[in-house]
C-alpha positions in Angstrom: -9.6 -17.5 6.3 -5.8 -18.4 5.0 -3.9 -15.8 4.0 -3.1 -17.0 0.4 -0.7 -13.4 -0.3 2.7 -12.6 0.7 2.7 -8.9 -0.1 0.9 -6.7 1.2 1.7 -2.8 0.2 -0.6 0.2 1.1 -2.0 2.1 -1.3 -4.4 5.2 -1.0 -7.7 5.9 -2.4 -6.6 8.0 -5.5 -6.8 7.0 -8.9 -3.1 6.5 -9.6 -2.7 4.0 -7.4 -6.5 2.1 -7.9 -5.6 1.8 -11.7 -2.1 0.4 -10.9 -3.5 -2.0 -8.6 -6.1 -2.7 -11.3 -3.9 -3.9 -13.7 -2.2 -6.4 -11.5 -1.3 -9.8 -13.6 -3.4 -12.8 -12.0 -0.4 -14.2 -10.8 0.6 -11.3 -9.0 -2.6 -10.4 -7.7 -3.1 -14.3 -6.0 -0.1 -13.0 -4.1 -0.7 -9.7 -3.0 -3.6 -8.0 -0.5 -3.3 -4.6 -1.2 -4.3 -2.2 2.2 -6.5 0.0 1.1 -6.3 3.9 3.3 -9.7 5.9 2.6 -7.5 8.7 2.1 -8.5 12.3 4.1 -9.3 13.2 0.6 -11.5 10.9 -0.3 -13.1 11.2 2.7 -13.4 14.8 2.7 -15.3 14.7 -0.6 -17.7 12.3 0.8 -18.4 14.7 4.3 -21.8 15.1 3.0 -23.1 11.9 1.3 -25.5 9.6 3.2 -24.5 6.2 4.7 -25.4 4.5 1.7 -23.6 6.6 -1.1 -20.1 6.4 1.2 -20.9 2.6 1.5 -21.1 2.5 -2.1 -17.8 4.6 -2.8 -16.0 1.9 -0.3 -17.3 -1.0 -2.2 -15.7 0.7 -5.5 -12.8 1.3 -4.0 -12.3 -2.5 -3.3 -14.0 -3.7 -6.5 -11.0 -1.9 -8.2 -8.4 -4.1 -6.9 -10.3 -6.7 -8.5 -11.4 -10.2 -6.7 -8.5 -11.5 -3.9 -7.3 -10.7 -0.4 -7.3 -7.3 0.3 -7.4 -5.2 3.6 -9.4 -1.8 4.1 -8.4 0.9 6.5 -11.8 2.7 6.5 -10.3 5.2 9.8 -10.6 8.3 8.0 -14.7 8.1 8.2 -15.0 6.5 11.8 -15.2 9.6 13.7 -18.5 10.6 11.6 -21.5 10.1 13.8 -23.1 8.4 11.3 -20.4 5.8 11.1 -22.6 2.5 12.7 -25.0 3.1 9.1 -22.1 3.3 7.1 -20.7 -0.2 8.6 -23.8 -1.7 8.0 -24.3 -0.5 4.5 -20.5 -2.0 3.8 -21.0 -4.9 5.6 -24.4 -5.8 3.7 -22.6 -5.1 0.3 -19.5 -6.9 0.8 -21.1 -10.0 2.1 -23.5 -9.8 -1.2 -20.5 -9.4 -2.9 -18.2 -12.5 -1.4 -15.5 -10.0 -1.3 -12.6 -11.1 0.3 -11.8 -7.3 2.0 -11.0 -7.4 5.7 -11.1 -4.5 7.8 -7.9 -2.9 9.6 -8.3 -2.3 13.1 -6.4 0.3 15.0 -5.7 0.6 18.7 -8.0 3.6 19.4 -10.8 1.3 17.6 -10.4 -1.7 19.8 -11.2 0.6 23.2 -14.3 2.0 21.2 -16.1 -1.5 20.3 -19.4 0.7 19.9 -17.9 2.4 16.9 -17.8 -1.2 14.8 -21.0 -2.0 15.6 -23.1 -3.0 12.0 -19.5 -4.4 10.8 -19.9 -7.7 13.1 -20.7 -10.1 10.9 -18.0 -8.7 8.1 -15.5 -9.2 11.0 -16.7 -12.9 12.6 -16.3 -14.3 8.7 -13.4 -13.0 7.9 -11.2 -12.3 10.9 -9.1 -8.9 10.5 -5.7 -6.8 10.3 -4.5 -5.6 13.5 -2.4 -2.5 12.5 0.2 -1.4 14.7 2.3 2.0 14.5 5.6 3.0 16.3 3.2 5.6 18.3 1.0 2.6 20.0 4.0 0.8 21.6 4.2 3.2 24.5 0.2 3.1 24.7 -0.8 1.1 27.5 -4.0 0.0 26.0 -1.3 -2.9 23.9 -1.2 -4.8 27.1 -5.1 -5.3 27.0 -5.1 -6.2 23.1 -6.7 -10.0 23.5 -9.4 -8.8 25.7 -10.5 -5.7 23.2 -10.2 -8.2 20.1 -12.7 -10.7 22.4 -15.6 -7.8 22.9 -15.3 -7.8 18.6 -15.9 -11.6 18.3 -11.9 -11.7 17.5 -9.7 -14.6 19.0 -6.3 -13.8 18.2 -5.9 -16.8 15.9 -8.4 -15.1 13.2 -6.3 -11.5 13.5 -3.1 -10.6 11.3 -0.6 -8.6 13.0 0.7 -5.6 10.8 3.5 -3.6 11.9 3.3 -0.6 10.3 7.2 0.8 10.8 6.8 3.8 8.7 9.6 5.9 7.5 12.5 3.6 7.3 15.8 4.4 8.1 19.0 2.7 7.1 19.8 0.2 9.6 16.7 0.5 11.6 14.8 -2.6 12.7 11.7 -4.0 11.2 11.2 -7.0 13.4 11.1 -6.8 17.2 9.8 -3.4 17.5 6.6 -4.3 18.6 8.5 -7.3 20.4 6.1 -8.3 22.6 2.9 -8.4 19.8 4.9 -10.6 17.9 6.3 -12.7 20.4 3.2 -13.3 22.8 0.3 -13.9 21.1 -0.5 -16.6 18.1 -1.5 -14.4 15.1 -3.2 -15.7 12.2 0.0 -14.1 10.1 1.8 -11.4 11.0 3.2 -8.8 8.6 5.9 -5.9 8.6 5.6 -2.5 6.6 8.2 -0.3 5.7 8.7 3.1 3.6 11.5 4.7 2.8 11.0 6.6 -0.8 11.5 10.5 -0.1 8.1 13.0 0.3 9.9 14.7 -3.0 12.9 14.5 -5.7 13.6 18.6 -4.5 17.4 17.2 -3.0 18.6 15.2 -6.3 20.2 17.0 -9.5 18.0 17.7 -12.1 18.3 16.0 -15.4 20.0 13.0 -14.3 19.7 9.3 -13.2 19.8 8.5 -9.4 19.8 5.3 -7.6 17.6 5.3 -4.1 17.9 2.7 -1.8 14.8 0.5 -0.9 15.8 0.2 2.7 12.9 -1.5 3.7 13.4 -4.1 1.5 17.0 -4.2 2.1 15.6 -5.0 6.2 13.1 -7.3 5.6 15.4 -9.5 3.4 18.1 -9.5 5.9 15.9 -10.5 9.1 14.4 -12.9 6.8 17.1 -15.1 7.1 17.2 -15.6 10.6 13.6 -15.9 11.1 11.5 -19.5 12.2 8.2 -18.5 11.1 6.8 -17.1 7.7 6.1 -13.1 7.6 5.0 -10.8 5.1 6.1 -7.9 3.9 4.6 -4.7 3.1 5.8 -1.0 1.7 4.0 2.1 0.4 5.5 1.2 -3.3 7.1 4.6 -4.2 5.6 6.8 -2.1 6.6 8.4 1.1 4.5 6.7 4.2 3.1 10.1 4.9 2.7 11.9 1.9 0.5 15.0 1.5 -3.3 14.1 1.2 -4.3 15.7 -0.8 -1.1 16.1 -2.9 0.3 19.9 -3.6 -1.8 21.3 -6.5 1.3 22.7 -8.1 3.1 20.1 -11.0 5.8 18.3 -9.8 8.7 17.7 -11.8 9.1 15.2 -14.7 10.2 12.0 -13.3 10.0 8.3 -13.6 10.7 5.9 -10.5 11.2 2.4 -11.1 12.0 -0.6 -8.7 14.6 -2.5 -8.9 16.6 -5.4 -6.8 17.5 -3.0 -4.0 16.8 0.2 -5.2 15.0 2.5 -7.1 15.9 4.3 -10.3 14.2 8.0 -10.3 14.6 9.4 -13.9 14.5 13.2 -12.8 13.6 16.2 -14.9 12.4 19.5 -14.2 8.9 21.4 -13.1 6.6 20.8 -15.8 5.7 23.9 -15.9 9.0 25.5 -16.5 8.5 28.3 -19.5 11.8 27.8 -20.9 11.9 23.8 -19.8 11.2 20.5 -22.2 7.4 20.2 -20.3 5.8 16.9 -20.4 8.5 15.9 -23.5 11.0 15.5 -21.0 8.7 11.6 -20.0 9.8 10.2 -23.5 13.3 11.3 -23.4 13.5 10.0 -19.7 11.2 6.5 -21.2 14.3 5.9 -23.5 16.9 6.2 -21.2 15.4 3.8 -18.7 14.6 1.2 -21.3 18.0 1.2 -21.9 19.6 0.7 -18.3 20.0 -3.0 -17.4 17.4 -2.7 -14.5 14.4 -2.5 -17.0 12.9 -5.7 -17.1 11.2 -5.1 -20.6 7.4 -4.5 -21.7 6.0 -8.2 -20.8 6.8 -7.9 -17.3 4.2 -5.7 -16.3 1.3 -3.1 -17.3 3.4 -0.6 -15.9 6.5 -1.9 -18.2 4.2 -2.3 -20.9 3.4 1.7 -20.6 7.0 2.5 -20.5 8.1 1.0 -23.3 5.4 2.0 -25.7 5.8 5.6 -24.7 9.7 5.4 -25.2 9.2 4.2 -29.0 6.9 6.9 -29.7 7.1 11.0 -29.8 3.2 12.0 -29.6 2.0 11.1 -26.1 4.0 12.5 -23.1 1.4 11.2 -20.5 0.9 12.8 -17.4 2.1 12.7 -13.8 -0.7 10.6 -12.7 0.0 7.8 -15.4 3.5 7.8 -14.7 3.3 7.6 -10.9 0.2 4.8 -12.2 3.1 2.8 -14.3 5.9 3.3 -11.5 3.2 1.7 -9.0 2.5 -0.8 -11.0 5.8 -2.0 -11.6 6.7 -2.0 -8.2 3.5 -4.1 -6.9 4.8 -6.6 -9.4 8.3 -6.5 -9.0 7.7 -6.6 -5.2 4.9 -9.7 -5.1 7.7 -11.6 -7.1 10.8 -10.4 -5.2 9.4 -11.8 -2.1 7.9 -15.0 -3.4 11.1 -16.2 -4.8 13.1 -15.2 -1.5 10.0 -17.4 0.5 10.5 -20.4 -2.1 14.2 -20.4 -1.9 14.0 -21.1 1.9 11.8 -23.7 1.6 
């Protein structure tokens, strides 16, 4: 299979992000393979289903990025002893379905063959992503990575590299930190994920207009320039890489976050749920403001744009912290598809 998308950001199995993803432009989407987490969550909710009702829930979950590349971290459910049914059960729908999903592969899952077993086929057709986090590098099960791919069916050729960096901070490296992955072995792509959105707004002033730095994009673009062959990049939009799962129950405060060039704008209010505070109001007040700033890039650019505009020329519907975080997501999947295919066409 050739990889087709340039962008590939991780998004969790929670209806913010799904609906976001869902309402991806076509041209944005042909670019884009979204990494799908099962999220503890969604998993936890699912502890008691059979085989075939989880398989089912996994199939929705890709169905609502709608048809294209797309990769599917299913590592919350593969310690259930049951797991070898629920492969087969996704495997058989997938195929039916000519999706396009690949699955990601750990390190722990490539020394436990046994535990893909009824995902086979799914993984001979369409090769896989071979995720990679800061805490492998010192395992020394990475020197035996082209032998455990081979007891899969997996040549290297037909596997994506995807270094997962995490938390992201200023100045840090992106490429060469899993050097010798990415230097000895011929991957069918290989791709490198960043985060560096904080796990809350507590530290910035309430009320006000603040300008975050997207450091992982500020990396990526930098080692771009220097590198021979083409890489992808990835983020975890405008999220922190490990953010709560499940979130606090508690309301957050009313905020907006928005992505632009190299940074994010975070409108920031209060806790909804101040007594004495503006409540969910405060979203339309914050709307007009962004619409406003230069960095808004005006309804037609996205769902997520569309959204913010119609709520700023309007006083009845406030929305709610799930559509907002929906519209912020959405905005940045687009703005970030687009950001780096026009910094991959401009070097020819």
């Amino acid at each position: 299979m050739t990889r087709k998308s340039l962008y590939v950001p991780v998004l969790r199995s929670h209806q913010a992000e799904l609906k976001a993803a869902r309402e991806l432009g076509a041209d944005v989407r042909l670019i884009t393979a979204p990494l799908i987490e099962v999220s503890r969550a969604t998993a936890r909710k699912l502890r008691d289903d059979s085989p075939q009702n989880v398989a089912k829930a996994v199939q929705e979950l890709t169905g609502a990025c709608g048809p294209g590349e797309l990769y599917l971290d299913l590592g919350t459910l593969m310690d259930r002893e049951d797991f070898e049914a629920i492969g087969c059960e996704v495997q058989r729908r997938l195929l039916a379905l000519h999706s396009e999903a690949q699955l990601i592969l750990r390190l722990r899952d490539l020394s436990r063959p046994s535990r893909l077993r009824g995902l086979e086929e799914l993984l001979r057709r369409h090769g896989a992503g071979f995720r990679v986090t800061p805490a492998d590098y010192v395992e020394s099960a990475l020197s035996n990575t082209r032998a455990h791919l081979r007891r899969l069916g997996l040549e290297v050729a037909n596997v994506d590299l995807i270094v997962d960096c995490q938390f992201l901070d200023e100045g840090q490296a992106m490429e060469g930190t899993a050097s010798k992955l990415e230097a000895d072995y011929n991957w069918r792509s290989i791709t490198y994920i960043g985060g560096s959105f904080p796990p809350d707004l507590s530290d910035l002033q309430k009320n006000d207009q603040h300008e975050l730095p997207r450091t992982e994009w500020r990396c990526f673009s930098r080692e771009q320039r220097s590198r021979v062959r083409i890489t992808r990049y990835g983020d975890y939009t405008i999220q922190h890489p490990f953010q709560p799962d499940p979130p606090p129950q508690s309301l957050p405060s009313g905020s907006i976050r928005y992505a632009s060039d190299s940074y994010w704008v975070v409108m920031r209010g209060e806790k909804l749920d101040n007594p004495t505070g503006p409540g969910h109001q405060q979203y339309i007040a914050q709307a007009q403001l962004l619409c406003e700033r230069p960095e808004f890039c005006g309804p037609q650019f996205s769902a997520g744009d569309t959204y913010i505009d119609s709520m700023a020329r309007q006083t009845r519907r406030t929305g709610t912290p799930s559509t907002w975080l929906q519209a912020g997501i959405n905005h940045h999947l687009t703005f970030a598809a687009r950001q780096i295919a026009s910094v991959l066409a401009a070097q020819g």
